[in-house]
C-alpha positions in Angstrom: 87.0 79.1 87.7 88.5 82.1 86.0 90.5 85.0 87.2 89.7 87.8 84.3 89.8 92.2 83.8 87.0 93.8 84.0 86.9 97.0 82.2 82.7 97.5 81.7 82.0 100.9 84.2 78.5 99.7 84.9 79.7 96.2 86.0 82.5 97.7 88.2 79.4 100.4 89.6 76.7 97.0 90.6 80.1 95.2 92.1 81.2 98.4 93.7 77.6 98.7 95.0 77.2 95.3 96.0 80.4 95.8 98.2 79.0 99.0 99.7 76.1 97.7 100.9 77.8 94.9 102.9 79.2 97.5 105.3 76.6 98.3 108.1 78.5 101.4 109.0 78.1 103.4 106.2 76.0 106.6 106.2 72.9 106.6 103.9 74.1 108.2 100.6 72.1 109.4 97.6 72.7 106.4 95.3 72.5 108.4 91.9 75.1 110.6 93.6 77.3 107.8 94.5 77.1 106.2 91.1 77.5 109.1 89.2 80.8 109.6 91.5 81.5 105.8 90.5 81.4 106.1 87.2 83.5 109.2 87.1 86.4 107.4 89.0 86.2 104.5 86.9 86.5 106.1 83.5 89.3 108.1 84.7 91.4 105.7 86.7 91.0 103.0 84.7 92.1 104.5 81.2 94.8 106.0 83.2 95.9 102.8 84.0 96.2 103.5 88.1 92.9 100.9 88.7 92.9 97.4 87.4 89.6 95.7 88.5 89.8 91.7 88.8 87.2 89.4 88.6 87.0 85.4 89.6 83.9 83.8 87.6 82.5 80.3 87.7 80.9 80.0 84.6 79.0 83.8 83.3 78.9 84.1 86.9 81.0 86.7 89.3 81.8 85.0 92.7 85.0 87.5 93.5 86.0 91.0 92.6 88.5 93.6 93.9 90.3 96.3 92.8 93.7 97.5 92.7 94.9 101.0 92.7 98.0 102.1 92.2 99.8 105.4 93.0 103.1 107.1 92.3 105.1 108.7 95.3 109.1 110.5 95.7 111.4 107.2 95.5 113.1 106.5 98.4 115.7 104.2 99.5 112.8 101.4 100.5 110.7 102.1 97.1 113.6 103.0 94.6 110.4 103.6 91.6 108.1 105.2 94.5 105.2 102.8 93.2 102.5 101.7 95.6 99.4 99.4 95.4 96.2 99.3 97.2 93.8 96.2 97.3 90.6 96.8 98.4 87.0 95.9 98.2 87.4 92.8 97.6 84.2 91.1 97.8 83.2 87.4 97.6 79.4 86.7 97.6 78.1 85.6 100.1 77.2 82.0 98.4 80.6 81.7 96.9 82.4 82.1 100.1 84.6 79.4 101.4 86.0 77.9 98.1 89.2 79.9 97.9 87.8 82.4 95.3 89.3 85.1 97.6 92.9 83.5 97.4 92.7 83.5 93.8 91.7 86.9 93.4 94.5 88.2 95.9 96.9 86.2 94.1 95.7 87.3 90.5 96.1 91.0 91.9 99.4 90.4 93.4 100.2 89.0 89.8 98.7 92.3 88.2 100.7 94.4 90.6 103.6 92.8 89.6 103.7 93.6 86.2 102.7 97.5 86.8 105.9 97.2 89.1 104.4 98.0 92.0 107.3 97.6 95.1 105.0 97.8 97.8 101.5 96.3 98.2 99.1 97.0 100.4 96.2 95.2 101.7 93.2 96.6 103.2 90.8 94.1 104.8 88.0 93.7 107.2 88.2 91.7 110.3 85.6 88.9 108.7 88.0 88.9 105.5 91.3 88.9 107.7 91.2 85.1 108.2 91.3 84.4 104.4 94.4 86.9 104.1 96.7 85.8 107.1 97.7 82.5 105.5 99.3 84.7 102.4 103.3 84.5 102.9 103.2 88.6 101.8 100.6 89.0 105.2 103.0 89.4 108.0 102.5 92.7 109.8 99.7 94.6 111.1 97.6 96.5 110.1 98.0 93.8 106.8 100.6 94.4 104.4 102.1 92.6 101.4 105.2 93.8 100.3 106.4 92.4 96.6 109.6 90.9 96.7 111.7 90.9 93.3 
């Protein structure tokens, strides 16, 4: 197992993708359109250095992936550098599930977060992915949220 960057658009559009289609709730959308709209994002945010996507492998194979996104906002007493982070999508197929890829991942990204000094970290998970998340020592409110301490 291996915890590595992923920085190729049209991997981070199939993995993006293959999230997407595990939520039942979303509307039917135009897929061209929404890759087109993936790759835009990607090329922007990730030069710009505000999206970091992590991958776990085993082997040439992706079992994990999820993103990190981080945004700038007025300092405050709480956030002194006013810098935020998302995770999101993270996604552990289906046949990979249950071997603490997830963990990994969410502690990789905590890692990368860290060294884009990120103060505050959010986490955004869905109720089947909560239970993985919970036993994190950064998960103690709800809804979920990390918070980096220095």
């Amino acid at each position: 197992m291996k915890v590595v960057k992923i920085t190729d658009p049209e991997i981070i559009l199939q993995v993006r993708l293959d999230f997407l289609a595990t939520d039942p709730l979303l509307p039917e959308t135009d897929e061209a359109v929404l890759a087109d709209s993936i790759r835009g994002y990607v090329s922007k945010h990730t030069a710009a250095g505000d999206s970091v996507v992590l991958a776990v492998t085993d082997g040439d194979v992706i079992v994990s992936i999820g993103f990190l996104t981080v945004t700038e906002m007025p300092p405050n007493g709480a956030v002194p550098n006013g810098r935020f982070g998302t995770l999101l999508n993270i996604l552990t197929y289906l046949e990979h599930r249950r071997r603490e890829y997830g963990e990994t991942l969410v502690r990789a990204l905590d890692e990368e977060a860290r060294g884009l000094s990120v103060a505050i970290l959010d986490l955004h998970a869905t109720e089947s992915g909560a239970p993985v998340y919970r036993g994190s020592e950064r998960c103690r409110t709800r809804p979920m949220r990390m918070r980096l301490t220095k």
